[in-house]
C-alpha positions as CSV (number, residue, x, y, z in Angstrom):
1,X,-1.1,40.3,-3.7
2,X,-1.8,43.3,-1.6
3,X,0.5,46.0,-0.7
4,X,0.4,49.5,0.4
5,X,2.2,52.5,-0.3
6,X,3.1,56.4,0.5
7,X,3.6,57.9,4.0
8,X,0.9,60.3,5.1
9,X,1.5,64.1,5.4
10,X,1.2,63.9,9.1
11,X,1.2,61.3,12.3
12,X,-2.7,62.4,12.3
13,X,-3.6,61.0,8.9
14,X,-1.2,57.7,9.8
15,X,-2.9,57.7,12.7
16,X,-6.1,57.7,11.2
17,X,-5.4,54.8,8.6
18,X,-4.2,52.7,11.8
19,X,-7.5,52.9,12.7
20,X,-9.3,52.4,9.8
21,X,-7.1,49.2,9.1
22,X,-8.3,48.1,13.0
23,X,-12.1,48.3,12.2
24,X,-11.7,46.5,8.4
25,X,-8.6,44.2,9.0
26,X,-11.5,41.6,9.5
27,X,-12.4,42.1,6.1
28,X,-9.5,40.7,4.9
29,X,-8.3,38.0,7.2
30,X,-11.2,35.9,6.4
31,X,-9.5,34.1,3.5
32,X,-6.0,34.3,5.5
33,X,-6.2,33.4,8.8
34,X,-5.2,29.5,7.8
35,X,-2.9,30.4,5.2
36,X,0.3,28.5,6.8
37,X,-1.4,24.7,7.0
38,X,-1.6,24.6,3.7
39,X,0.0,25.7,0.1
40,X,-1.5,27.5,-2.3
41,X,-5.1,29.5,-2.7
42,X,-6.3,29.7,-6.2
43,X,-9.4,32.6,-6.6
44,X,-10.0,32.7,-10.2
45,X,-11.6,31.0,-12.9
46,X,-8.7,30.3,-14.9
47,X,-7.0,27.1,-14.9
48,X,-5.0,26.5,-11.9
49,X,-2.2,25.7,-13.4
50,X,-0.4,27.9,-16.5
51,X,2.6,27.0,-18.4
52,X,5.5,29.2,-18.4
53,X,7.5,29.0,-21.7
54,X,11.1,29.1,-20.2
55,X,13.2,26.6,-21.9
56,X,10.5,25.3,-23.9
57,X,9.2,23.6,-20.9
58,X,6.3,24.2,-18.5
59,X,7.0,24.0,-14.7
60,X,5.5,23.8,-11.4
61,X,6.0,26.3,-9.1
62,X,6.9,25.6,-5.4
63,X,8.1,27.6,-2.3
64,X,10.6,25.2,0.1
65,X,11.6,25.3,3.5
66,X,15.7,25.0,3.4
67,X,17.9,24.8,6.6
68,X,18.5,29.0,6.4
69,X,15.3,30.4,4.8
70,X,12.5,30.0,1.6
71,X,13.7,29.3,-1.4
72,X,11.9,29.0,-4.8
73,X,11.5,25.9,-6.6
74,X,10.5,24.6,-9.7
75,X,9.5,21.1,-11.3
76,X,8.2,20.1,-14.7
77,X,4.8,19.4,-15.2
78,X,3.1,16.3,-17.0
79,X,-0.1,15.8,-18.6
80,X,-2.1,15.5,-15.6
81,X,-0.9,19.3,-14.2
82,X,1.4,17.0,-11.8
83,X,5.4,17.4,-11.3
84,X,7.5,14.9,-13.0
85,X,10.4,15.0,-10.6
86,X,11.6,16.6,-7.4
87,X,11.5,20.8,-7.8
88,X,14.6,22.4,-7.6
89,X,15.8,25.6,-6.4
90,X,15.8,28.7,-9.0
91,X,15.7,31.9,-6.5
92,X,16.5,33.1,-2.9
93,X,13.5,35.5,-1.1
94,X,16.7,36.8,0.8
95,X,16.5,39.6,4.0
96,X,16.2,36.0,6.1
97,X,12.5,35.6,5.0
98,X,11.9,31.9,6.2
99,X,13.6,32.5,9.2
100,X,10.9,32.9,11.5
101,X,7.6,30.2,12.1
102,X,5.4,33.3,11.5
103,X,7.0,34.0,8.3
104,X,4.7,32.2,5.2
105,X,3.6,31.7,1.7
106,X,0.0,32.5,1.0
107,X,-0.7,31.5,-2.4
108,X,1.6,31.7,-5.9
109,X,-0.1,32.0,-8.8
110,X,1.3,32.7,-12.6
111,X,0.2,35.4,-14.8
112,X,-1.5,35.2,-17.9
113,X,1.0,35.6,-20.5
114,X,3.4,32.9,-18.4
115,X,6.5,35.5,-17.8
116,X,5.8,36.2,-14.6
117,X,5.2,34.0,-10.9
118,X,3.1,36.5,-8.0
119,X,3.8,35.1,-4.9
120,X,1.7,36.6,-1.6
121,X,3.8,35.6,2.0
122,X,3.8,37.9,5.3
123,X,6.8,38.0,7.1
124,X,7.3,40.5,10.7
125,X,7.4,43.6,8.0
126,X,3.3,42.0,7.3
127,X,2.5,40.8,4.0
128,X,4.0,41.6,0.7
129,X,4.3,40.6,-2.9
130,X,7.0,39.1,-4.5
131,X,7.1,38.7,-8.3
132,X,9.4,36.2,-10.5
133,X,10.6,37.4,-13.3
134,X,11.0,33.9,-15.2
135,X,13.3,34.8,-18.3
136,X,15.4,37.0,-16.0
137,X,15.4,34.3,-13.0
138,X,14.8,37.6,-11.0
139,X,13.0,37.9,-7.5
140,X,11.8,41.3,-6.4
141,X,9.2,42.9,-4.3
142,X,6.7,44.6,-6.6
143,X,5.2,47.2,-5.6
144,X,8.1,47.9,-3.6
145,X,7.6,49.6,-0.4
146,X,4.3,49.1,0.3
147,X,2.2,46.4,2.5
148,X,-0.7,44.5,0.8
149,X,-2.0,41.6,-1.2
150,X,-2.7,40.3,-4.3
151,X,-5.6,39.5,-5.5
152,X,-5.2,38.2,-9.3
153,X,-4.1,38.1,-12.4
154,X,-5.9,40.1,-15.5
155,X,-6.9,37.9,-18.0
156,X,-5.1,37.9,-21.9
157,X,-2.5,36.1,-23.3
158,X,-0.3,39.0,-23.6
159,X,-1.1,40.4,-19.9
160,X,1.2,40.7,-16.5
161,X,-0.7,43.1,-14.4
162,X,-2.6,42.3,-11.3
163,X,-5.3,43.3,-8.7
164,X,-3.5,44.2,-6.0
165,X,-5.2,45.6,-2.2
166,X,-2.8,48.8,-1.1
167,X,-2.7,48.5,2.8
168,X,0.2,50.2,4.3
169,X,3.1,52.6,3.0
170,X,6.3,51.4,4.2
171,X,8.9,53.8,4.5
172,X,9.3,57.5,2.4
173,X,9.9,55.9,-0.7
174,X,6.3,54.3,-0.8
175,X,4.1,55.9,-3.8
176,X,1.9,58.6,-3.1
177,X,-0.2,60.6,-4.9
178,X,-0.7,64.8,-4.6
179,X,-2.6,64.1,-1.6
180,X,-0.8,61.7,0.6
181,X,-2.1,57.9,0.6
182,X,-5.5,57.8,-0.3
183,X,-5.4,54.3,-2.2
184,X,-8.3,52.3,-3.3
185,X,-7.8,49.1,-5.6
186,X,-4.3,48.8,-7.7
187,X,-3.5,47.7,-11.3
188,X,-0.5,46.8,-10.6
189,X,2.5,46.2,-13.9
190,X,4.4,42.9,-13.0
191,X,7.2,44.0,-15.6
192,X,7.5,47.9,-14.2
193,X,6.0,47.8,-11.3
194,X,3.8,51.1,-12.5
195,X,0.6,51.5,-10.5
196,X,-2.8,52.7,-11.9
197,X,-5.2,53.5,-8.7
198,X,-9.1,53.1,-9.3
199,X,-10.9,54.6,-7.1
200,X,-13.5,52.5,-5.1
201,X,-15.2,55.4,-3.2
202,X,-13.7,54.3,0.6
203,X,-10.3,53.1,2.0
204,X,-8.5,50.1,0.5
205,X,-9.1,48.7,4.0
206,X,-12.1,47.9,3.3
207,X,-11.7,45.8,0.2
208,X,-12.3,42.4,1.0
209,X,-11.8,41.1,-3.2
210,X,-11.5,41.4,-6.8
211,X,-11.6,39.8,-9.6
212,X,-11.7,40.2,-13.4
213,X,-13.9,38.9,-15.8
214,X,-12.9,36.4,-18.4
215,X,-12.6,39.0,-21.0
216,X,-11.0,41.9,-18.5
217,X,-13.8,44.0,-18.9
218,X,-15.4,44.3,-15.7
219,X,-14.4,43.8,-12.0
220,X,-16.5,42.5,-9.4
221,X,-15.6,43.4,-6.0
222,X,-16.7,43.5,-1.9
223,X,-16.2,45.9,0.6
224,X,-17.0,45.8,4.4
225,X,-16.5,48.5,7.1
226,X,-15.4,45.9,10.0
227,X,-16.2,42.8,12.2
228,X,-20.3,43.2,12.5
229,X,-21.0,45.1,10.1
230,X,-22.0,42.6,6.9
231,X,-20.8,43.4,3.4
232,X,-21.1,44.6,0.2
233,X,-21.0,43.8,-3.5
234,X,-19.9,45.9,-6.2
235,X,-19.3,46.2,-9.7
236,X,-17.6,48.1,-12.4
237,X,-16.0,48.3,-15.6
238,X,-12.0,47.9,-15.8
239,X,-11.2,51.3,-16.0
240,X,-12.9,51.9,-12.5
241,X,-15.9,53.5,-14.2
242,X,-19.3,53.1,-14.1
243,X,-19.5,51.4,-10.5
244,X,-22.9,49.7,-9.7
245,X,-23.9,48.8,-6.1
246,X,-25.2,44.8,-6.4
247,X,-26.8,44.2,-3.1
248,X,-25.8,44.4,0.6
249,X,-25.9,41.9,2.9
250,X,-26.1,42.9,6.6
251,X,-24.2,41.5,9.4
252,X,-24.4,38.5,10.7
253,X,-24.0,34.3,9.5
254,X,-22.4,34.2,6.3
255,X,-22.6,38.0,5.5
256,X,-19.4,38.5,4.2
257,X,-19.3,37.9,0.5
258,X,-15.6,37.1,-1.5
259,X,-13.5,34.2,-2.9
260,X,-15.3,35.3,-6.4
261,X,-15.1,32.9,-9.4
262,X,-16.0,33.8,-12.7
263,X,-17.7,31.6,-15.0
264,X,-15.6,30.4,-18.2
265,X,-18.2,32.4,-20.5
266,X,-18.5,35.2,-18.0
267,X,-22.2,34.6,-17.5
268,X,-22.3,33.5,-13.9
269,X,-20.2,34.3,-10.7
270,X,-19.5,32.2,-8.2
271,X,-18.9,33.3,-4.6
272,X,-18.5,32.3,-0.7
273,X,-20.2,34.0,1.6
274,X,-18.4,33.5,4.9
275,X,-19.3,34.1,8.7
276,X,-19.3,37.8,10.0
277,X,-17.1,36.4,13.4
278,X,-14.3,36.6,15.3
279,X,-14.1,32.6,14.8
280,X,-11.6,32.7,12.2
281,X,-12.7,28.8,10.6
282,X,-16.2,28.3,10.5
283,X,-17.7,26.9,7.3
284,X,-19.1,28.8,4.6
285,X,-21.7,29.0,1.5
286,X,-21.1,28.7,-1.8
287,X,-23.7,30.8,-4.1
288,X,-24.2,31.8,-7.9
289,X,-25.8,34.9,-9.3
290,X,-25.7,36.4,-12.9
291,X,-22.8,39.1,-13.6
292,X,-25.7,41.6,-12.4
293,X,-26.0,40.7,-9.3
294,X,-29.2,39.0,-9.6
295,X,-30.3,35.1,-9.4
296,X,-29.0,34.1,-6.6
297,X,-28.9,30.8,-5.2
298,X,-27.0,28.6,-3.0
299,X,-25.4,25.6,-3.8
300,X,-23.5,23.9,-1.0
301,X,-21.5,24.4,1.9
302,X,-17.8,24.9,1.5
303,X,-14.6,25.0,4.0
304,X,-14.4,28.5,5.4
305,X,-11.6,30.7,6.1
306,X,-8.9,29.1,4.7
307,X,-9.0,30.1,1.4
308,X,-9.6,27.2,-0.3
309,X,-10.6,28.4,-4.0
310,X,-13.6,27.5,-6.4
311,X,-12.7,26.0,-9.6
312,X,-15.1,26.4,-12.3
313,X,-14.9,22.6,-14.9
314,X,-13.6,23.8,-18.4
315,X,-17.4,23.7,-19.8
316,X,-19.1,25.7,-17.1
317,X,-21.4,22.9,-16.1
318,X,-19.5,22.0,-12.8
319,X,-17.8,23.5,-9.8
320,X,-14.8,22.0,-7.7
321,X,-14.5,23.1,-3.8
322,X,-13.3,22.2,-0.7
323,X,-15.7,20.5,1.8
324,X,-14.9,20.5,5.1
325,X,-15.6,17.0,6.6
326,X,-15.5,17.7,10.1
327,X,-18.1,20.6,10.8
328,X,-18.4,19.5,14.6
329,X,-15.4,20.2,15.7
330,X,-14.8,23.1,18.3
331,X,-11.1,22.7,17.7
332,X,-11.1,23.3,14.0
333,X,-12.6,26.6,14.3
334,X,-10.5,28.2,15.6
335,X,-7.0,26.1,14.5
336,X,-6.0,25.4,10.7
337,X,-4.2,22.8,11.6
338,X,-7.4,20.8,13.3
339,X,-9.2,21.2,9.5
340,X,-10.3,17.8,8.0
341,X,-11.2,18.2,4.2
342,X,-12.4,16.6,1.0
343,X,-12.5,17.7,-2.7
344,X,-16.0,17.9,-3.8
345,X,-17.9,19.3,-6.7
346,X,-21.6,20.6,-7.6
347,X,-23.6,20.3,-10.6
348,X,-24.5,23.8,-11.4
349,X,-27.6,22.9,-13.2
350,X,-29.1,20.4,-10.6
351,X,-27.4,21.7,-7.8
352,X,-26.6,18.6,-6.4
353,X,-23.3,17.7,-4.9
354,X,-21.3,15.0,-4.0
355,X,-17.4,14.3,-2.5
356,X,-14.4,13.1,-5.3
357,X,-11.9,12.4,-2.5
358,X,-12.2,12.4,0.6
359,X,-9.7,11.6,4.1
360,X,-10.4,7.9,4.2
361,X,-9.4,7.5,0.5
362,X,-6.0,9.2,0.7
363,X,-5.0,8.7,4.2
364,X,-4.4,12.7,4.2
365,X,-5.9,15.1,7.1
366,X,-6.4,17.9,3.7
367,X,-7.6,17.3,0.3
368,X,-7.0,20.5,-1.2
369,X,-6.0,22.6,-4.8
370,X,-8.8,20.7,-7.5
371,X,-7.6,21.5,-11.2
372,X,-10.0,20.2,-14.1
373,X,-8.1,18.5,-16.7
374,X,-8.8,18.9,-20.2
375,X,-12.1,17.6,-20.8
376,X,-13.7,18.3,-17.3
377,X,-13.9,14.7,-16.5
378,X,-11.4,14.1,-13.9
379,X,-9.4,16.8,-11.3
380,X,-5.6,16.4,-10.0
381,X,-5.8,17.3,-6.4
382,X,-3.2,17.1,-3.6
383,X,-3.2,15.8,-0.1
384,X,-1.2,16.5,2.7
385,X,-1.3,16.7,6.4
386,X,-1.1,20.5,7.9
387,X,1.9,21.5,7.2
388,X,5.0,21.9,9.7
389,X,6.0,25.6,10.1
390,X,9.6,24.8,10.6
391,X,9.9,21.9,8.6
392,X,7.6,22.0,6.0
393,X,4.7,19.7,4.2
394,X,5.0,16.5,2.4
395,X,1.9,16.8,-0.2
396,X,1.7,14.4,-3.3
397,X,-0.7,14.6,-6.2
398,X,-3.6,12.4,-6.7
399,X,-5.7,12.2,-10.1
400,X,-9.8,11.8,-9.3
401,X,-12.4,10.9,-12.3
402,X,-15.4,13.0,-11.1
403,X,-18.2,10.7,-12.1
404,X,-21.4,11.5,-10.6
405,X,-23.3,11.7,-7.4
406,X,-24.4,8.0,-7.8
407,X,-21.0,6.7,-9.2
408,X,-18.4,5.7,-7.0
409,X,-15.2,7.6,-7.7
410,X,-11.4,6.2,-8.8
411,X,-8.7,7.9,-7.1
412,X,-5.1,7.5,-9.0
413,X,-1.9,8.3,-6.9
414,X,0.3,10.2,-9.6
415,X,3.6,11.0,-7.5
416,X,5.5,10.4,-3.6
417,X,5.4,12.7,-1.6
418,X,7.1,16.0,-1.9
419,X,9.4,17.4,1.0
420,X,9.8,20.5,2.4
421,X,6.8,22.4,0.7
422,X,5.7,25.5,2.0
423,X,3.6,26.3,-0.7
424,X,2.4,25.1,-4.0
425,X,1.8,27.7,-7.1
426,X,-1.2,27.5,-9.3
């Protein structure tokens, strides 16, 4: 996802990143503070799930917790986006990652030309990228040397670059350019590992997200200068040019604007807009405007904080979220592993919306990862308790037909429980 790069001229300029990183970090840890109770984030518009051509077979992507350390996995995948069997191991993260309870998996996602498998964790050196090369069955860091996240994929069936949040340089091999480390948001070559910088007019610190069009011409994005202090929303063309200021919203309840979500046609974005607080976990807005920033509305309320991604039905007359079901509890706040969810979805046109699966139906604490099937008629979802940091989660896949707000929904269980899941790729 994110990483950073380059070692500054002097202690001074280091110095002076620190703190810039201190005043933004909030920025970012919105959509990662509850990361490690649960598998996978998905923040784009694309289908969750893309199949990799390796074998001529399509797979589901998993990260395990073995005895040692993480290891990553693979499954085939059926007609309902579900595995078909139990995944098996087909790399090593090595250096001991896994090792430690802090150490995790933040979301895996598959680029669009299926070669290549991002995968965001944090470990004590803070949070990298790892990238799969699936022909070569190699596992590297990419970029190398450098702290930071990923964002997502560019769209195209021939494309394996990402968006990509620079956020510290780690060591003196980290890029730089003439003038030290003066990043702002990354194009970053899955394949090479070769950078392109656009500049976004502050410090990559500030960058809370990104995300491409459907057609990769433009970039919407959001920025905020630190706990307080609201956000705002940008956008430009691919290139970096042209950068338009959409609006600002100042600081305060649901100020801080991200988990963006393009519209199939690219007509509409969809977005969260998430408390400006300290409380890491408190729930958040879901809102459409056009792609010009204007006609806004809200739509519902969504889980906050946990990163819980909005998928957009194949059509672009309905969205898929995660609704958090118990919005009076103190305790899950402030602890991912206190969250109670359900998969809901919204009628964009009516704005009306209604839950697919909730707790009671599938005996799970989390209902979590909605992916339209074909036809936009029913979702494959899974459900899991939070997951155990040294052990572990035990999700299994559920298949939902979406129905409508007066129709009462049927839930299909489509596999036992998977063991040892850290986290689940989309």
């Amino acid at each position: 996802m994110r990483h950073l790069k380059g070692v500054p001229k002097s202690r001074q300029r280091f110095f002076m990143l620190l703190t810039l990183l201190a005043l933004a970090g909030f920025a970012a840890l919105f959509a990662r503070q509850g990361m490690m109770a649960r598998g996978a984030v998905r923040q784009n518009n694309q289908p969750s799930h893309r199949q990799a051509q390796v074998d001529g077979g399509s797979y589901l992507y998993y990260t395990l917790k073995q005895s040692t350390d993480f290891v990553l996995a693979r499954a085939a995948k059926g007609s309902n986006e579900q595995p078909l069997g139990v995944p098996q191991a087909v790399a090593q993260f090595g250096n001991g990652f896994g090792q430690l309870e802090s150490d995790a998996v933040f979301s895996m996602q598959l680029s669009s030309d299926g070669g290549y498998l991002a995968i965001d964790g944090t470990s004590d050196h803070g949070e990298m990228v790892w990238v799969y090369n699936i022909q070569q069955n190699k596992l590297t860091l990419t970029p190398a040397n450098v702290m930071g996240n990923f964002l997502h994929w560019l769209p195209g069936t021939a494309s394996h670059a990402f968006l990509y949040r620079p956020m510290l340089p780690l060591g003196p091999d980290a890029p730089m350019d003439s003038n030290g480390w003066n990043p702002g948001l990354w194009i970053v070559d899955a394949a090479t590992g070769a950078i392109t910088n656009i500049d976004i007019n502050m410090p990559s610190a500030f960058l809370v997200d990104a995300a491409p069009s459907p057609d990769g011409s433009r970039i919407v994005y959001s920025t905020s200068a630190g706990l307080g202090l609201g956000s705002d929303t940008w956008m430009m063309n691919s290139d970096g040019s042209h950068i338009s200021h959409l609006f600002n919203i100042p600081g305060g309840a649901r100020s801080i604007v991200g988990m963006f979500a393009w519209s199939p046609d690219g007509s509409t974005i969809a977005y969260e807009r998430l408390s400006d607080s300290p409380t890491p976990f408190l729930p958040a807005g879901l809102w459409l405007m056009n792609s010009g920033g204007m006609q806004q509305r809200y739509l519902a309320d969504v889980d906050g904080g946990h990163g819980f991604a909005l998928s957009w039905s194949p059509e672009g007359s309905r969205i898929a979220f995660v609704a958090r079901t118990n919005v009076a509890s103190r305790s899950a706040d402030f602890s991912a592993q206190s969250l109670q969810s359900a998969i809901a979805v919204v009628d964009i046109s009516s704005g009306r919306s209604w839950m697919v699966a909730t707790s009671m139906q599938t005996t799970m604490q989390i209902n979590d990862n909605p992916t339209w099937i074909a036809g936009g008629n029913s979702l494959t979802f899974t459900a899991y308790n939070p997951f155990n940091l040294v052990l572990g989660g035990t999700p299994h896949y559920w298949s939902a037909q979406v129905g409508t707000q007066t129709t009462r929904t049927s839930l299909i269980p489509l596999t036992p429980k998977l063991f040892h899941v850290i986290a689940i790729g989309s």
